[in-house]
N, C-alpha and C positions, 0 to 999 in steps of 0.2 A: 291623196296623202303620199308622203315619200316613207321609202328604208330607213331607217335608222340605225346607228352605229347605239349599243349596246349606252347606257348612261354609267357611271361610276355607282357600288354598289354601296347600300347603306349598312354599319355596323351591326345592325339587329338581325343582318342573315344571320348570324352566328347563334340565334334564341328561336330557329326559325318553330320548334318543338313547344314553345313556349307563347302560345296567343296571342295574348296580353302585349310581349315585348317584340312581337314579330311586324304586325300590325298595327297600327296606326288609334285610335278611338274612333276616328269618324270611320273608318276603314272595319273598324269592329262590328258596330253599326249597318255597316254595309251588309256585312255577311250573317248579323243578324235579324236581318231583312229579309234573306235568302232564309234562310231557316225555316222563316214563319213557314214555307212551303212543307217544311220536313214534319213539321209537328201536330202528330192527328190531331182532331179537335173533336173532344167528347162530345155529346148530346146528353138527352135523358136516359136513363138505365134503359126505356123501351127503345131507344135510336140506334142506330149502326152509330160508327164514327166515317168519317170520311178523310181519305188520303189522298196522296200523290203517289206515281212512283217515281225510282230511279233506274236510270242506264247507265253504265258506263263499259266505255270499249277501250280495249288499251292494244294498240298491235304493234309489236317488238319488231325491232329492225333486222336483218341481214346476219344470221349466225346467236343473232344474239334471245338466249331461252332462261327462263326463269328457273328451273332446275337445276341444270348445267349448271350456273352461275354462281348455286349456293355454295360450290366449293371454291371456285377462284375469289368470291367476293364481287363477281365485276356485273351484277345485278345493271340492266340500262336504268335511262330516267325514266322508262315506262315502266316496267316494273316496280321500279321505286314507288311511282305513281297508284299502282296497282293497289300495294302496300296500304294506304291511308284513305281506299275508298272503300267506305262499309258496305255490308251487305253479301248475300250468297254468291258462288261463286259457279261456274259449269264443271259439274260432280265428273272426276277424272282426267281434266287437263291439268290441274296441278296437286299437289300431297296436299291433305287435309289440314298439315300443319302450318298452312300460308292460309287457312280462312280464317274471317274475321270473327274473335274473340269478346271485344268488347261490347257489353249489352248487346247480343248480338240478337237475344227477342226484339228489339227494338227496330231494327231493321231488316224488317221482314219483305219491307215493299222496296229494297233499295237490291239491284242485281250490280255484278261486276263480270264482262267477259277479258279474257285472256288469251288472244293469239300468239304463239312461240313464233318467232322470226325464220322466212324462210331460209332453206342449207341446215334447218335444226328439225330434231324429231319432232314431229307432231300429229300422233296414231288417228285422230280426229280425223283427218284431212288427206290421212295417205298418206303423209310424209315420213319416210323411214332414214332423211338424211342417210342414206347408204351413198356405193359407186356412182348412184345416177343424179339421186336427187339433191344432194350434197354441193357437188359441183355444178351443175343445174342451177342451183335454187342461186348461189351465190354469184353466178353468170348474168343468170339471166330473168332472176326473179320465178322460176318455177315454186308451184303449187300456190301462189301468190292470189291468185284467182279463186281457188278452192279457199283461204282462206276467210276470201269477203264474205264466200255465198255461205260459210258455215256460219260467220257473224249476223249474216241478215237472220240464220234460221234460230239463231241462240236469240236476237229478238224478241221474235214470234213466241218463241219457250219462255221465253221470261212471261210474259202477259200469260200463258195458260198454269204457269209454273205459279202464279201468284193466285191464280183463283183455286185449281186444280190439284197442286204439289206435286205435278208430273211434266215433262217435257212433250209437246203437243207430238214433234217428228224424232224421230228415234233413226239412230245409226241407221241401217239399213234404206230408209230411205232418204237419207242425204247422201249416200252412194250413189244411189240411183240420180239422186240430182248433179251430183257432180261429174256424171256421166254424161248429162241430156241435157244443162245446160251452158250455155256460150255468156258472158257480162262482157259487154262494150256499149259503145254509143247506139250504136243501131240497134240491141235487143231494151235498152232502157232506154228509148225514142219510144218504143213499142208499149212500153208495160202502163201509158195512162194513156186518156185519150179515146175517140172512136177509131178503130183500126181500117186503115183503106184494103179494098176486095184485095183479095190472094191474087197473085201474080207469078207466079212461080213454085216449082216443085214443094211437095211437100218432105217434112224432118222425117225426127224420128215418131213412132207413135202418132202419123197422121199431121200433126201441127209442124205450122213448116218452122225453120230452127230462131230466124230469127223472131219468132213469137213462143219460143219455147217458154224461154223465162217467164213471161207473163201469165202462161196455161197453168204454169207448177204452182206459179207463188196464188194465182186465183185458185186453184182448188185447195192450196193449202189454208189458206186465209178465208175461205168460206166452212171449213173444221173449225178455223179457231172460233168465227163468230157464231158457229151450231153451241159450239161448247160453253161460250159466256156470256151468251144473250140476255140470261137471266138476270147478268148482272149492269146492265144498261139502263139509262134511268127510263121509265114510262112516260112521254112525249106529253099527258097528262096531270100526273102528280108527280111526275121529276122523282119519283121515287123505281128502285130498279126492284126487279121481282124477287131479288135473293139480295141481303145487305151484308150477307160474311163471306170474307173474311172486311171487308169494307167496304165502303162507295168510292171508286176511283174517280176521281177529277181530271186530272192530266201527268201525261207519261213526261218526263224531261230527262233529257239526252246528252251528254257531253261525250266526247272522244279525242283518244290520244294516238301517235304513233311517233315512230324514229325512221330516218334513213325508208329504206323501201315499206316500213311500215305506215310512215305517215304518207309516202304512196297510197297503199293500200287502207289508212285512213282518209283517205282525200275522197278516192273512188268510191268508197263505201259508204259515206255521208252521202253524196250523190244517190247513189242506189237504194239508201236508204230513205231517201228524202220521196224519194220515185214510189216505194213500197207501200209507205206510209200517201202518200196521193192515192195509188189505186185503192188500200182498205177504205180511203174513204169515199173512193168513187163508186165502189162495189155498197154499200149503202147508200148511194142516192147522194152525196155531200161533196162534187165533186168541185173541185177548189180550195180543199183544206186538207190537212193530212192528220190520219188517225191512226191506230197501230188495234187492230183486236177492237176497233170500233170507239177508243180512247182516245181524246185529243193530242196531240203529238207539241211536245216545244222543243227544238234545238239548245242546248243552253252555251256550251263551247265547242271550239274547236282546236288543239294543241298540237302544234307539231313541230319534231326536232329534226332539222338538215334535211328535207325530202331529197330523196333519190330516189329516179324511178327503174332506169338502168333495167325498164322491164322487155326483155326479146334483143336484139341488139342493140347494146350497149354504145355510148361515144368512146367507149376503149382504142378503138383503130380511127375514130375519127370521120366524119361525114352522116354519123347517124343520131336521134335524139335521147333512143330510149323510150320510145313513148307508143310502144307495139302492142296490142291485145287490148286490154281492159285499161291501158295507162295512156290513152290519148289527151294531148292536153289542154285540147279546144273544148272537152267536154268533162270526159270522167274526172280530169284532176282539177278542175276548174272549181276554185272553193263558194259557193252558195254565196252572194255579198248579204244576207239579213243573219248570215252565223257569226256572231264572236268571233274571231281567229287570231293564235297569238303562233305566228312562225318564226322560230330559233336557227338564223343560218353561221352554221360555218363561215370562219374571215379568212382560214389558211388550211383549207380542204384541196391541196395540189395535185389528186390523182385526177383523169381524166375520166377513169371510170365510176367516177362520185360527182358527175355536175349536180349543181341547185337545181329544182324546181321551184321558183318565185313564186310567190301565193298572187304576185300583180299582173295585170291585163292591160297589156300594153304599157307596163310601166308606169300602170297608176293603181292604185291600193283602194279599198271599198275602206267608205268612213269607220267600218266594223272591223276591219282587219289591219292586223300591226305585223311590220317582217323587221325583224330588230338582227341585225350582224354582231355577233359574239366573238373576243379570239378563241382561236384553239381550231382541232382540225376535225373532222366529222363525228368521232365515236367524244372529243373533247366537248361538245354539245348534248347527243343524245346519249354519252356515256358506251359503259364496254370494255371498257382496260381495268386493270387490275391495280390496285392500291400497289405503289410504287413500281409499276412498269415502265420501263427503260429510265430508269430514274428517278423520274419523275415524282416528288415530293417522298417524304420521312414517312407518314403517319403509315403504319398497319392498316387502319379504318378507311381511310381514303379521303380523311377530312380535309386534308391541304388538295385535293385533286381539283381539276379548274372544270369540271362537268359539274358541281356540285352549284356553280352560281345558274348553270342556264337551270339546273333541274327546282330552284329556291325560284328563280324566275317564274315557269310557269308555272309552279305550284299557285305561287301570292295571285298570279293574271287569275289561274284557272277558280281558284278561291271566290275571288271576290267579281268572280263572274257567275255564281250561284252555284258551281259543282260542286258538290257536296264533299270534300275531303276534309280528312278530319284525323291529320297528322296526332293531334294532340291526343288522341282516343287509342291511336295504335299501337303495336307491342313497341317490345325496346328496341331489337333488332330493326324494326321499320324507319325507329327514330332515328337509330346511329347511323343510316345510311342518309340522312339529310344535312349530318353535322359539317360543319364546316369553320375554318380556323380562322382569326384574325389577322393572320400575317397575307395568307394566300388573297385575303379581301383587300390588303394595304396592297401588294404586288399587282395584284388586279387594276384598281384604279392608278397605282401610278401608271402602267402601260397608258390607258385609257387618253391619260391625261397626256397622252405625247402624241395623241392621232388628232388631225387636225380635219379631216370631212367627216363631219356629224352626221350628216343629214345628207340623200339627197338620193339619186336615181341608185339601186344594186350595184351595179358594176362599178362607178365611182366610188362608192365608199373600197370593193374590194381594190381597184386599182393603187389606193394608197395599204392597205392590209398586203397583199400579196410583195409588195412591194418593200413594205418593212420586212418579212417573212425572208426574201431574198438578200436584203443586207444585213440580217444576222447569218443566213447561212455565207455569205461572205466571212463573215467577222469569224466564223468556227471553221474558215476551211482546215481541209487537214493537215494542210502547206505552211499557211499563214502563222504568224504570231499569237493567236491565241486558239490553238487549234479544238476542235469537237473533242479528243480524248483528254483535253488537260479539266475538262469540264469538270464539277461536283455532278453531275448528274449521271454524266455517264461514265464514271468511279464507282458510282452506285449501281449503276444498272448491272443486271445478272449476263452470261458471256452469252449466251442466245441473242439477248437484245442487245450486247457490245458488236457482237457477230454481225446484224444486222444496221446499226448507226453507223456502222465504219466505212461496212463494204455500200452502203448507199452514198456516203459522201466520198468515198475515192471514186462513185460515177459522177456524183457532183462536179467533182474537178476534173475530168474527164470532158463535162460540157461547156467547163469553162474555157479548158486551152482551146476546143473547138468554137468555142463563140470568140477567142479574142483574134483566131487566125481568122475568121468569117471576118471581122469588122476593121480588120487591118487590111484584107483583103477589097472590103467596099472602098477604102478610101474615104479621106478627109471630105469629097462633095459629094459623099452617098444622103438622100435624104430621110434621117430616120423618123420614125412616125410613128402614132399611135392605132394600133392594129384595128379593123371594122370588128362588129360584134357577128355571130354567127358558129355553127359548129366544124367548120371544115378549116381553120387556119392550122398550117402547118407549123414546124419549130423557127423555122425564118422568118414567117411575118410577125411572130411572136417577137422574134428577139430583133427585128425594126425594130419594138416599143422600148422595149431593155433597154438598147441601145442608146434611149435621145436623154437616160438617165444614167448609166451605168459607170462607175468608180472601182476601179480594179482595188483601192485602198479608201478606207474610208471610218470615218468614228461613228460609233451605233452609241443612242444614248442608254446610259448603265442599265434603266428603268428597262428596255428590249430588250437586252439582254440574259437580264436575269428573267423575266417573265419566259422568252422562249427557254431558255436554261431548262427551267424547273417545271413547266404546265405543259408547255403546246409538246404535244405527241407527235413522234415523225411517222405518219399515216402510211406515206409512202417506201418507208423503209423496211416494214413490216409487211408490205403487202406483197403475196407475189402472185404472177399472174400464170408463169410457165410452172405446167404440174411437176411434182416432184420436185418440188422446194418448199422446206417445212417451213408454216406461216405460226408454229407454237411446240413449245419444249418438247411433248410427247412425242408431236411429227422429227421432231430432231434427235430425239432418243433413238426412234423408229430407224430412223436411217442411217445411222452412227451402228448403229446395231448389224444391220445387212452390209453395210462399209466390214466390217470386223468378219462377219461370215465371210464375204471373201476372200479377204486378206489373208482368216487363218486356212481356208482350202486352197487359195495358194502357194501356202508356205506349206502343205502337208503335201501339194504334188512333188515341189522341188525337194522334199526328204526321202523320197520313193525313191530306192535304189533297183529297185528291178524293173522300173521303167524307164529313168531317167539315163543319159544314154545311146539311148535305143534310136535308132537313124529314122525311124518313124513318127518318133513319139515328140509331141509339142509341148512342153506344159502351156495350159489355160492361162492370161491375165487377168490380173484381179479387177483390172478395167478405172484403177484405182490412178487419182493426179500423184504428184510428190505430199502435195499437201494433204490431202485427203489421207493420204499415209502414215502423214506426221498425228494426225488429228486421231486419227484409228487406235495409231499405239498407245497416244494420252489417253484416251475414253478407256483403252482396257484399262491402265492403269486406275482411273479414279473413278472412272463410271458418271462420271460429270461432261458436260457438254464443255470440248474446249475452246478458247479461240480459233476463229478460222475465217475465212471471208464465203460467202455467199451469193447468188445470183437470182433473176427470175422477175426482178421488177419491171416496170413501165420503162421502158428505153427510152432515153433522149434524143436519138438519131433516127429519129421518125413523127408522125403526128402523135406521137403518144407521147410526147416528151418530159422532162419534169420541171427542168428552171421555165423552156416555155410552158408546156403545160397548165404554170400556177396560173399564168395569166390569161389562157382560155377558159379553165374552168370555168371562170365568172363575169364572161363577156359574152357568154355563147345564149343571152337571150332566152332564158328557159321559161319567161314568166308564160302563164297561160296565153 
């Protein structure tokens, strides 16, 4: 199977809270099929009932936390997601006011986990998002690892949580496991299987390390089966020794993540898939996978814009990202018998956010679908704020262009049996799904003006990235219809004017450098279209530019307005060199120590009994002109003023941006 470019979207997202108008009838049908699973089936007053249960994992991308977010509103698609799947929650990752409400007796058997994205608190795991782990985590993917291995242990709690109404492992010893063990290929090689003699030194605790994993999760998994054996059917009368709270049939599993979350959804379906092999090899059933001694079924698998960017990054160029637990010949490598519905990025141009392809070698498992969306990485899995840097009218965020991929995987994840159930959840749940008529008309006109539908990843982005680039033509700041005359960025606040401006005056800084490079090659230079691979610098890039590029040129209205008003400038925002605020508070922050100096400055040069004095220096406030001009505005209005800005991905190196766009999505990342 190929990629696929995104189809045109139908008017009924707009009802998507609404069943009936969302969905289709034979489609209703579908899911009322799935159902049959949810729905105990009574017996006689002397009978147990028998059930199912549910999983569901949701792991947040890169900064991005469900808490945090209830103030800016910029809640991801995982969250959202979060939102609409019933069932209990892991007591203390989030306020009690986000658990599920409706008939909430009803779904007793149905669990929901919640990973917070790394660079953000998360007390579970160690994560205190401080000096370390903050910049860390958003580097280089730290605690990302601690994450999985707390998901596999919330798991295991679920099944004991459902017979029991207690958590099998308890804080203290998930510390210790996050201590003692290592998740990569080599330790989940190990965890099924007969294991070949020791060869080598031994770990911690006698077990050497790469069988740690394995020793932990076996003695923990031989507790859970001590504890709910009774509840097992009798090999006999198929009847288990204890029938309440009910006779479980089969556990069903779906999961979701974003950015380095669906990372760490990738790896973790793996390791999970490994976990569930040993419980059932540790009963004697090896070849099938059980959880607590329960049949185990995968039902989906959801993910938006993988990045794994985990240990070094392709930021500098010549590396994959694919360090520790995120290798991608194995851990990210998606299972082909799972459902998989992957959402990528069309105009994701930093280099420290390449794709990882859910395809293997460039060909796709008949079960998994990788559909390209426009907009730029947080523009898929969500994370901006209802009108950030412009970017659409509505308060709500209803016109926002994340809103189609998150309708997207909801409908796939739906009507692939996961149990969500938009229509049951609060209001707040629902108005975060809403979305407007116009943003769906603006949508498919774009759509309608790309012309490769279909076909290997990188071709569909080479005509994406490439559109992407002759609008930022069409908005240089030089040109005839420049980025400031825009309605959008009129609209945006001076933080996010501060930051579109000073990104496209480097813009055009790359361009008088690319036009004197190409004047320079000469009329019999042969321009070309660059090999795929992670080490191409800003020259063999702009070869490709080159065998296309129009110093003038018409963009049709339809691309226009679409980037205008939706695609987010990812890269403008982004900065990589510390001490450059990436958000208002950090801007306040530093406008603020700007002004501390400024005024102990001016309090040395009024010192008349120093000042003078053949000794005595006054201090500089260490302050530009402009930084100066900016200092005296902020006293004045305590408002963040105009000013330009610095710190992003340089052009003049492999980290470039115009070339940049077009490595991102040539550099091969499928498994």
């Amino acid at each position: 199977m190929n990629t696929q470019l995104s189809p045109s979207v139908n008017v009924n997202f707009t009802n998507v809270s609404l069943k009936e108008k969302f969905f289709s009838q034979e489609e209703i049908e579908t899911i009322k099929a799935h159902e049959k699973r949810e729905n105990v089936k009574k017996g006689q007053p002397k009978d147990s009932c028998t059930t199912n249960l549910f999983f569901g994992f949701f792991f947040d991308g890169t900064k991005n936390n469900y808490v945090q977010a209830e103030t800016a509103r910029n809640h991801s698609n995982v969250a959202r997601l979060y939102d609409c799947y019933p069932g209990l929650s892991v007591p203390g990752v989030l306020p009690k006011t986000t658990d599920w409400v409706t008939d909430a007796s009803q779904y007793t058997n149905f669990f929901k986990v919640y990973a917070p994205g790394v660079s953000s608190p998360f007390k579970e795991v160690g994560d205190k998002a401080d000096w370390l782990d903050e910049p860390f985590g958003a580097a280089a993917g730290r605690m990302g690892e601690r994450r999985i291995l707390w998901s596999l242990v919330q798991a295991i709690n679920n099944v004991h949580r459902y017979f029991l109404k207690v958590p099998l492992v308890q804080q203290p010893e998930m510390d210790a496991m996050f201590r003692d063990i290592t998740l990569n290929k080599s330790t989940r090689r190990n965890m099924t299987g007969k294991l070949p003699p020791m060869t080598s030194s031994f770990g911690k605790k006698g077990v050497r390390s790469d069988r740690m994993a394995r020793a932990v999760f076996e003695r923990i998994l031989g507790r859970l089966h001590k504890a709910v054996a009774q509840h097992w059917p009798d090999c006999h009368t198929g009847r288990p020794g204890k029938i309440s709270p009910a006779v479980v049939k089969t556990i069903y599993i779906s999961i979701f993540g974003f950015s380095r979350g669906a990372t760490q959804a990738r790896a973790f379906t793996n390791w999970l898939q490994s976990l569930c092999e040993l419980d059932a090899q540790l009963r004697g059933k090896s070849g099938g996978m059980s959880l607590g001694g329960f049949p185990v079924q995968f039902d989906f698998l959801g993910l938006f814009d993988t990045v794994a960017a985990i240990g070094v990054g392709n930021t500098l160029g010549g590396s994959t990202g694919h360090g520790a637990w995120a290798d991608s010949e194995d851990s990210l490598r998606v299972p082909a018998s799972i459902p998989c519905l992957h959402l990528v990025a069309a105009h994701e141009i930093r280099r420290s956010f390449p794709v990882d392809s859910i395809s293997v070698g460039g060909a796709l498992s008949s079960r998994h679908e990788e559909i390209v969306l426009p907009g730029a990485h947080s523009d898929i899995g969500c994370g901006y704020c209802p009108t950030e840097q412009g970017r659409g009218t509505d308060p709500n965020g209803d016109d926002m262009l994340s809103r189609i991929p998150l309708l997207m995987m909801y409908r796939t994840a739906r009507l692939s049996g996961v149990p969500l159930k938009l229509e049951l959840a609060g209001t707040s749940a629902k108005s975060r799904f809403a979305l407007t008529r116009k943003a769906i008309a603006d949508f498919n006109a774009y759509i309608a003006t790309c012309q490769v539908k279909t076909g290997p990843l990188h071709l569909i982005m080479r005509e994406q990235v490439r559109k992407c680039i002759e609008w930022r033509i069409w908005r240089r700041v030089s040109g005839a219809h420049p980025l400031q005359s825009s309605e959008s960025f009129s609209r945006a606040s001076n933080f996010d004017k501060n930051d579109l401006y000073s990104a496209a005056l480097e813009f055009e800084e790359e361009i008088q450098k690319f036009t004197e490079w190409r004047r320079e090659k000469g009329a019999h230079t042969l321009f070309r279209a660059q090999h795929r691979g992670f080490n191409n610098d800003h020259e063999s890039e702009w070869l490709e530019i080159a065998t296309w590029w129009k110093g003038e040129l018409s963009v049709d209205p339809c691309v226009v307005t679409f980037f205008d008003n939706y695609v987010h400038d990812s890269r403008a925002w982004f900065k990589l060199r510390p001490g450059n605020p990436d958000n208002e508070v950090k801007a306040h922050k530093e406008l603020q120590g700007w002004q501390r100096r400024r005024e102990l400055d001016e309090a040395n040069v009024k010192q008349p009994t120093l000042a003078g004095k053949s000794d005595y220096k006054v201090a500089s406030d260490r302050l530009s002109p402009e930084q100066r001009r900016a200092v005296d505005e902020y006293r004045k209005t305590k408002a963040i003023p105009r000013m330009s800005n610095t710190g992003r991905e340089p052009w003049e190196s492999p980290i470039a941006w115009l070339a940049g766009s077009l490595s991102e999505f040539l550099c091969g990342t499928g498994s």
